[in-house]
N, C-alpha and C positions, 0 to 999 in steps of 0.2 A: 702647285698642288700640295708639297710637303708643309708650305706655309700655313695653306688652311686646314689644315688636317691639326698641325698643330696647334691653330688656334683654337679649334674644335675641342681639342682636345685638353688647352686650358680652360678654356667655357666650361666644361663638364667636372673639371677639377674646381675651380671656381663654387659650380652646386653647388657640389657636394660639401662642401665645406661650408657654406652656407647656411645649407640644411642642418649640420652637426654643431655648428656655431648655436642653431636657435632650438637644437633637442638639448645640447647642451644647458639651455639656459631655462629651460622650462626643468630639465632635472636637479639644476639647482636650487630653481621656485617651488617647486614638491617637497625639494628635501631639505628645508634648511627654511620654516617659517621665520615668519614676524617675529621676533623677541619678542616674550610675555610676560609683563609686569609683575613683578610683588606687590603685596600690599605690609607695609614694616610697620605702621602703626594708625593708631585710632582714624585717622581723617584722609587716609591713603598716601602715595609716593607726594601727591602735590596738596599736602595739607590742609584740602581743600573738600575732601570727598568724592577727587573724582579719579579719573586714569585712563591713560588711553586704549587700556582691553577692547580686544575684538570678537569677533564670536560667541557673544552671549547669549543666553534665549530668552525670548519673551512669555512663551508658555512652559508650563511645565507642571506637574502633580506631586504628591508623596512619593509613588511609586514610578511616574514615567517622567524622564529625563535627570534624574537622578542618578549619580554618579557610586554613591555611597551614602549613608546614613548612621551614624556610628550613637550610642546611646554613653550619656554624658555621666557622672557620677553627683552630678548638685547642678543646680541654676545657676545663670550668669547672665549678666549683662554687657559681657566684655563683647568686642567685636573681634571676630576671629584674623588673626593675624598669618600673612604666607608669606613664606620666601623660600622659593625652589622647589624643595619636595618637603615641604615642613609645613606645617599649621600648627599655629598656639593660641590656647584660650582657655579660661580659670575655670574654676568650679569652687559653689562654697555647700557643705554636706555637713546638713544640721546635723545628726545622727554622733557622727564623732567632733564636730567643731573646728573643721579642719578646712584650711583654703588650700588649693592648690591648684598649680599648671599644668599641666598637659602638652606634650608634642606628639601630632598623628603625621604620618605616612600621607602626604596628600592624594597620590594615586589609588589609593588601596581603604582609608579613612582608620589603617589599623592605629589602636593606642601605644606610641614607642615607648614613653616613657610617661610616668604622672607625680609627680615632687612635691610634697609637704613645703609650703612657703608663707605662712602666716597661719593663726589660732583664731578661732570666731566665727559668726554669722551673719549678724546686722543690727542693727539698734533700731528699724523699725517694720511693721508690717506688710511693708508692699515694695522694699530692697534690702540687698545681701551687701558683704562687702567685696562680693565677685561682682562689681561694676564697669572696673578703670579697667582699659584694654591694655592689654601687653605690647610691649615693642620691640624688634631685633634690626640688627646692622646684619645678620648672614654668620655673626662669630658669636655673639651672646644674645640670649633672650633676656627680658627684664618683666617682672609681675610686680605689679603693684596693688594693694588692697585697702578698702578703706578700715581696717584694723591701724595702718599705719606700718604695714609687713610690707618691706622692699627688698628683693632676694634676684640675683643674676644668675644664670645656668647657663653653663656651653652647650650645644647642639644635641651634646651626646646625653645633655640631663644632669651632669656634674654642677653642684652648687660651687658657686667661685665666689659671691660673700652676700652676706645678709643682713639688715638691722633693721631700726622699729621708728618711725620719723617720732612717734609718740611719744617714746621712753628718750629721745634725743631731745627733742623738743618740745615737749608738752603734750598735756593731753589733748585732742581735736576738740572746740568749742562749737559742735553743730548741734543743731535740733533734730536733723536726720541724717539717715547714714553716708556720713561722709564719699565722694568718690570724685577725682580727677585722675585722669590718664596722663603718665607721663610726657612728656614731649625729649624725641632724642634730635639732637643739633646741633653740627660742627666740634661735634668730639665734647657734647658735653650734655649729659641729663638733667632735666629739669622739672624740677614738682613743684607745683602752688599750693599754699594752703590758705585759703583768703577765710577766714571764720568772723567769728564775736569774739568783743575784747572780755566778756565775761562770762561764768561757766551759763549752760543751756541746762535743765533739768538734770542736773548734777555732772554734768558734761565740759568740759575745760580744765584749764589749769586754777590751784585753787593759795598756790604760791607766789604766785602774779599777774601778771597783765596777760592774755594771751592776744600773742601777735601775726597779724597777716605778713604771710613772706613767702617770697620766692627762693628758690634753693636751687644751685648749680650742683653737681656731683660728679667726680670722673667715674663715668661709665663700667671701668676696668677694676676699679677697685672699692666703688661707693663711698669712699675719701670726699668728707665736704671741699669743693671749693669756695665759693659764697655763699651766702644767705643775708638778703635784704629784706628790711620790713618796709611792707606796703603799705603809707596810713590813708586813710579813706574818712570822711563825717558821716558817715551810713551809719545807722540807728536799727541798732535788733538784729531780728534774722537778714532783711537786707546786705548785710556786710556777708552774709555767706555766698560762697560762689561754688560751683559744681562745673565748669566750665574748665576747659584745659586751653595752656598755653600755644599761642600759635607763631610760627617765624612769619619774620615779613624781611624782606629784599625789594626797595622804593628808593629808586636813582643812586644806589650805590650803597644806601647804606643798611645794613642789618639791625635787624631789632627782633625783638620778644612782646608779642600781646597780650598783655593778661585785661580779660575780663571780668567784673565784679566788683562786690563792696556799691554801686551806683556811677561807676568810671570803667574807663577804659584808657590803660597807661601801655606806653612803649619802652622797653627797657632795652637797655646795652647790652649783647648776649655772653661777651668778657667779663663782664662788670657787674652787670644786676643793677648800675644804674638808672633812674628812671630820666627819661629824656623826654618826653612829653606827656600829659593826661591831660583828658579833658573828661566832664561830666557836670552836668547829669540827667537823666532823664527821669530823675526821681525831687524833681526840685522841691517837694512841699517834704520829703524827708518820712516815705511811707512806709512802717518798721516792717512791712512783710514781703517786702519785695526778692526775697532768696532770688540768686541767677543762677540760668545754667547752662543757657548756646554759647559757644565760645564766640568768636569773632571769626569775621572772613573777609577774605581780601578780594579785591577785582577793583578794574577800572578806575584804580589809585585811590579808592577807599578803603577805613575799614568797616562794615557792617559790624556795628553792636546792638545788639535786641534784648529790650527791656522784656520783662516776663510779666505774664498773669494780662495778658492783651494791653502790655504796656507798648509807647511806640519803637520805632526800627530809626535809627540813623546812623546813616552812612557819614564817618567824620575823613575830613583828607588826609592823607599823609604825607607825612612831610615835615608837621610839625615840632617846634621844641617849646619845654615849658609847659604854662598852663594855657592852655589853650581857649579860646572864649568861643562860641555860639558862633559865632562867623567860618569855625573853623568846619561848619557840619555842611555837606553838600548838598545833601538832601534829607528830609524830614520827613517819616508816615507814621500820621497819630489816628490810627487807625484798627477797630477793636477785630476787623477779620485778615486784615494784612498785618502778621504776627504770630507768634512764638515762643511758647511758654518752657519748652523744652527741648526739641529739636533744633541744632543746629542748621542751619541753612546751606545749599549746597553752590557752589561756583564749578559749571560745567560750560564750555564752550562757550563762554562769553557773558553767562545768562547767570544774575541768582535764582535757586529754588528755594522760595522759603514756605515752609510747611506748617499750618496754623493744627497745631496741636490737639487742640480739645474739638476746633469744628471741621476736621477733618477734611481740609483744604488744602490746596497746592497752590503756589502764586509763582509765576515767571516774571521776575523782575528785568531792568536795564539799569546795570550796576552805574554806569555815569550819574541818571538824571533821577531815578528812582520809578520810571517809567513802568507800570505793570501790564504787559503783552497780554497775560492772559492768566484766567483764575479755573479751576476745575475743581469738579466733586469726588473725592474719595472716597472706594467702597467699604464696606463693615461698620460695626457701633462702635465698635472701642478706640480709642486715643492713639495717636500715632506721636510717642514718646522719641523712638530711634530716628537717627538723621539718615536724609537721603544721600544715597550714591548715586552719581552720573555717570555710565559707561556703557559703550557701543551703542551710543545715540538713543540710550533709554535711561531710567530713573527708577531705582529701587526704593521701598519703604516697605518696614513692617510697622504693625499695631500691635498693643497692647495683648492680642489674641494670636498673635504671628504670624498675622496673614499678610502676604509680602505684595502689594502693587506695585505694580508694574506699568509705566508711563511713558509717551517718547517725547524725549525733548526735544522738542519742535518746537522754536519760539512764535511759529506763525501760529499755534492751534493748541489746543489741550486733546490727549486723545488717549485714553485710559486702554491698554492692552490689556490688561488683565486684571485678576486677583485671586490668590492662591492662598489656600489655608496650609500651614505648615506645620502647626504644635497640635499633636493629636495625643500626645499622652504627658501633660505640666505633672512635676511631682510635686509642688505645691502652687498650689491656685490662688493663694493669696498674692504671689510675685509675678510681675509683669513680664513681657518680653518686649527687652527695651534695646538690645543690640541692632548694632546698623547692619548691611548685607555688606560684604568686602566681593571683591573683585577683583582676582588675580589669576596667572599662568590658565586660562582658557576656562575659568567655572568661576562660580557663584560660590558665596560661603555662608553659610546660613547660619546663627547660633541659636534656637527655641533654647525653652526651661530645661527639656529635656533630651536633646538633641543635637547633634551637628550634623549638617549637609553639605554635598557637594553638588550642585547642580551644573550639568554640562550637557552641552550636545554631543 
C-alpha cells in the first residue's frame, strides 16, 4: 500500500509540475514578445523595402488608430527612419532657408531634439532638398540634402562633423533638384552622385568636366575614403540618376549597385571598383531619360527600370566586365508593366512594381518575369513613393498621401484599403513622395506636413 500511495503521490507531483512547466511558458510568451524591427534606412533592414514586422493594420483614419500625430516644421520627402525609441526625418523651411533633422520620442511623437544641418530649399517647383532619407547604425544619425549638406549627430543631437559634397566636389550638374539617399554598409558610407558632364541651366561646375562618382566616407569621421568616376555614353539629362545605391551579397561575393547614367554597374564595396555593367535600355541614346528606381535584388537578379514607361530587366548576377544582352534573364518592354519613379518592392519572394503615373500595382516572379497579377489603385494623383511589404500587406502613398493598402497575396490582388493622410500640405505645390516605414509594432507615415504613427 506504501508503494502506491507513493506513486500516487509522485503522479500528482509529476501535475503539478507539468502545469507550472506550461504557465510558466505562456508567461514567458506574454512577457517577452517577437523582437521588433528597425527600419535604419531608405529601403528598410533588407534593402529591399521590406521587413519582417508583425502586427500592422490594415484600416485606420487621421484620428482612429493613430498612435500620435506630431506637426512638422517644412516638407519632406525623406522616409522616416526608427531605431528603438528614436525616429528621424528632415524638414526643409522656406521661411528661414534652413534644412534640418529631427529626432522624436517614438512612443510619445514628442520633438527631442531638431538640428540645423544644411542652407536652402530647392531648385524646383514641385521638390525641396529635404528628399534623401536619413540613416542610423543605433550610435549616429547621418542627414543628407540635396544642397550637398552631409552632417552626423549622436543620439543625444550633438553634431560630431559636417561638410558640403559641393564645395568638396563641385557643383551638382542636374536639371532638378538633386536627391539620393545615402546607403550605410560594412562600416562604410556611401553617396552617388551620377549627373551631366556639363553645367544645366547655370548648374555644375564651370571649371571643368563635372564627374559621375561614387564616394565611400568613414561614417565616424566623414574622412573621404574613395571616390571613383562613373563613365557612362548617356547624352543630357539621361546621365542623371536620383536612384540610391544598393548592396548585393550573390555566392559570396559583395558588391554596390548603382543605377543610372542608361547602365547598371556593380562595384567592389572596399574599392569602388567597377566589376561588371551592363546597359542599355536606352540604345537609340534618348537625351531625356533622367532615372530614379534604384535597383532590387531577388531570384538572383537585378531589376533595373527604365523610366518615362521605358522597359524592366531583370539582369543576372554574377557577372564580370561588360556584360552583353545575354546577360538579361528576362525582358518587359511594356508601357503599363513599369516605373517611372517608384522603386519596386521585393517581399516574400514576389516583385511589386508600381506603375506610377497609371496607378498600378503588378506582382511579378522575379526568376521568369512572370506577372501573377496586376490591380487598380485608388485616388487621381501619382504614386511617386515606393511600396513597403510588411505583415503580409503592401503600403503606398500618392502624391496626395493617401496611403493604399494591399495584401500580398500572390494568388489574387485584393485592395484593403485607402486612407487619406495630408489634411493640412503647407505648400501645395510639393508632393508627398515618402515611402511608409515599418518598424518596432506601427506604421510611420511622413505627409508635407505631418508625422504619424499608426498602431494598433
Amino acid at each position: 500500500m506504501g508503494s502506491v500511495r507513493s506513486g500516487h503521490l509522485l503522479h500528482n507531483i509529476f501535475t503539478i509540475m507539468r502545469k507550472l512547466h506550461h504557465l510558466l511558458a505562456a508567461f514567458v510568451v506574454l512577457s517577452f514578445p517577437v523582437k521588433a524591427d528597425n527600419w535604419p534606412q531608405w529601403r528598410g533592414p533588407n534593402f529591399n523595402g521590406s521587413t519582417s514586422e508583425k502586427g500592422l493594420p490594415a484600416q485606420w483614419s487621421q484620428t482612429e488608430g493613430v498612435r500620435w500625430a506630431t506637426d512638422m516644421p517644412g516638407p519632406s520627402a525623406a522616409t522616416p527612419i526608427v531605431w528603438e525609441d528614436r525616429v528621424f526625418t528632415t524638414a526643409a523651411i522656406k521661411s528661414t532657408q534652413k534644412l534640418v533633422g529631427l529626432a522624436l520620442d517614438r512612443k510619445t511623437g514628442k520633438i527631442l531634439w531638431e538640428r540645423d544641418a544644411g542652407l536652402g530649399y530647392g531648385k524646383d517647383d514641385q521638390s525641396t532638398y529635404a528628399t534623401a532619407s536619413p540613416l542610423t547604425d543605433g550610435r549616429l544619425v547621418w542627414f543628407f540634402f540635396g544642397s550637398g549638406d552631409l552632417a552626423a549627430f549622436d543620439l543625444a543631437g550633438n553634431q560630431v562633423w559636417a561638410r558640403n559634397l559641393q564645395k568638396d566636389y563641385g557643383a551638382f550638374a542636374f536639371l532638378w533638384t538633386f536627391s539620393s539617399s545615402p546607403l550605410l554598409y560594412n562600416g562604410k558610407l556611401y553617396v552617388q552622385v551620377l549627373q551631366r558632364d556639363v553645367p544645366v541651366n547655370g548648374r555644375g561646375r564651370t571649371d571643368g568636366q563635372n564627374d559621375s562618382y561614387l564616394l565611400a566616407l568613414d561614417p565616424q569621421t566623414g574622412k573621404e575614403l574613395w571616390r571613383v568616376v562613373r563613365p557612362t555614353e548617356a547624352v543630357g539629362e539621361s546621365r542623371e540618376a536620383f536612384s540610391t545605391p544598393i548592396p548585393c551579397l550573390f555566392q559570396g561575393r559583395a558588391e554596390i549597385l548603382i543605377l543610372g547614367g542608361d547602365l547598371l554597374s556593380g562595384h567592389h564595396p572596399d574599392t569602388g571598383k567597377e566589376l561588371w555593367r551592363w546597359g542599355t535600355w536606352n540604345p537609340t541614346h534618348i537625351q531625356s531619360w533622367r532615372l530614379v528606381p534604384s535597383p532590387v535584388i531577388g531570384g538572383g537578379v537585378a531589376l533595373a527600370c527604365a523610366p518615362k514607361d521605358g522597359p524592366i530587366c531583370a539582369v543576372k548576377l554574377g557577372g564580370n566586365g561588360v556584360m552583353p544582352d545575354a546577360s538579361i534573364a528576362w525582358k518587359v518592354d511594356d508601357r503599363e508593366l513599369t516605373t517611372d519613379v517608384a522603386t519596386p518592392l521585393l517581399y516574400e519572394g514576389k516583385f511589386y512594381v508600381a506603375n506610377t503615373k497609371k496607378r498600378l500595382l503588378f506582382c511579378v516572379e522575379p526568376a521568369t518575369g512572370k506577372v501573377l497579377w496586376r490591380g487598380a489603385l485608388e485616388g487621381k494623383t501619382v504614386f511617386d513613393a515606393s511600396p513597403t511589404g510588411a505583415d503580409g500587406k503592401i503600403y503606398l502613398m500618392n502624391h496626395n498621401g493617401d496611403v493604399s493598402v494591399v495584401k500580398a497575396d500572390p494568388a489574387e490582388f485584393k485592395l484593403l484599403a485607402s486612407i487619406p493622410m495630408d489634411d493640412s500640405p503647407m505648400d501645395r505645390s510639393k508632393k508627398n513622395r515618402a515611402s511608409v516605414a515599418a518598424a518596432q509594432g506601427s506604421l510611420f507615415i511622413r505627409t508635407l506636413a505631418k508625422l504619424y504613427c499608426v498602431g494598433k
